[in-house]
C-alpha positions in Angstrom: 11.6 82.6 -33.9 11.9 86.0 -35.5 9.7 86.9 -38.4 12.9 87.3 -40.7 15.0 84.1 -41.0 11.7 82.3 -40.7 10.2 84.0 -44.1 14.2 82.8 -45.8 13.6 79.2 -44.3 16.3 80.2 -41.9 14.8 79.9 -38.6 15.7 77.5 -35.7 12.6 76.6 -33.6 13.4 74.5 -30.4 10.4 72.4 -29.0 9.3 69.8 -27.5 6.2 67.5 -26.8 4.9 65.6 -23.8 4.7 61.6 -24.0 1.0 61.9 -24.6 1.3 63.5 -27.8 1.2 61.2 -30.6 3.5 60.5 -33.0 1.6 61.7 -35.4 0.9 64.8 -34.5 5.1 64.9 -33.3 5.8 64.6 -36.9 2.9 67.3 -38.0 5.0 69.8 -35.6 8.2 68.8 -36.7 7.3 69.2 -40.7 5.6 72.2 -39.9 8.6 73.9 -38.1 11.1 72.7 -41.0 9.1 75.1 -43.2 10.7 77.7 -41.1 14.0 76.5 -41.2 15.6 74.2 -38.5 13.6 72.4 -35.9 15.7 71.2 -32.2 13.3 68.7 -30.6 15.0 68.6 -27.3 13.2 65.9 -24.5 13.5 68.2 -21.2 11.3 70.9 -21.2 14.4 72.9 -19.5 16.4 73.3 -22.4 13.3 75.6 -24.1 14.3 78.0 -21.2 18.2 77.7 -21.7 17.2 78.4 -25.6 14.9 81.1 -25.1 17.6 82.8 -23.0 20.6 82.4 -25.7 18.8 83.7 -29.0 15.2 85.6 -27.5 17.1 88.8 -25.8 19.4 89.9 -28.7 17.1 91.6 -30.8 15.4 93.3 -27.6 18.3 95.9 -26.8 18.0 97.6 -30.2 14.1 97.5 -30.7 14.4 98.9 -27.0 16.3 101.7 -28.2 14.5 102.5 -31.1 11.5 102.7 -28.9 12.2 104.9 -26.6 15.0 107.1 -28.8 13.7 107.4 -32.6 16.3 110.3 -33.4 18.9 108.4 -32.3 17.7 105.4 -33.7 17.2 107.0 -37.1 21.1 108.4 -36.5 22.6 105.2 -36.2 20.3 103.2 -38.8 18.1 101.6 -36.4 15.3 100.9 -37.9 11.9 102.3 -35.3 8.6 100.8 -37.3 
C-alpha cells in the first residue's frame, strides 16, 4: 500500500486470513485496513501474489531511476528524496 493514497484514505489493501483466525480479530483487520482506504479480503492466499504483481512494481521504475540518475531525475521532475 503506498504511503500516499493511504494518508487520503485512498489505499486498496488485499489480504487475507487463515481459518484459525477468529472472527474477531478478521473484523479488527478489516476496520483497520478501511482506515486506509479499500480493503479486498480474497480466500486463496494466491491472489496476494497476483495483486502484489499488478499494483507493487509501478512505482519501482521511477524511484529506480531517481536512484541511480538524480540529474536526470531532477530534469524530468522525478522527485529523488
Amino acid at each position: 500500500m503506498p504511503n500516499t493514497p493511504a494518508r487520503i484514505g485512498q489505499g486498496i489493501s488485499v489480504w487475507t486470513a487463515t481459518a484459525e483466525v477468529p472472527d474477531k480479530q478478521r473484523e479488527q483487520a478489516k476496520m483497520l485496513l478501511q482506515a486506509f482506504g479499500q480493503e479486498i479480503f480474497v480466500s486463496d492466499e494466491d491472489y496476494l501474489d497476483m495483486a502484489t504483481a499488478l499494483s507493487g512494481p509501478r512505482p519501482a521504475p521511477g524511484a529506480r531511476c531517481g536512484a541511480c540518475c538524480p540529474a536526470d531525475a531532477a530534469l524530468h521532475c522525478l522527485c529523488t528524496w
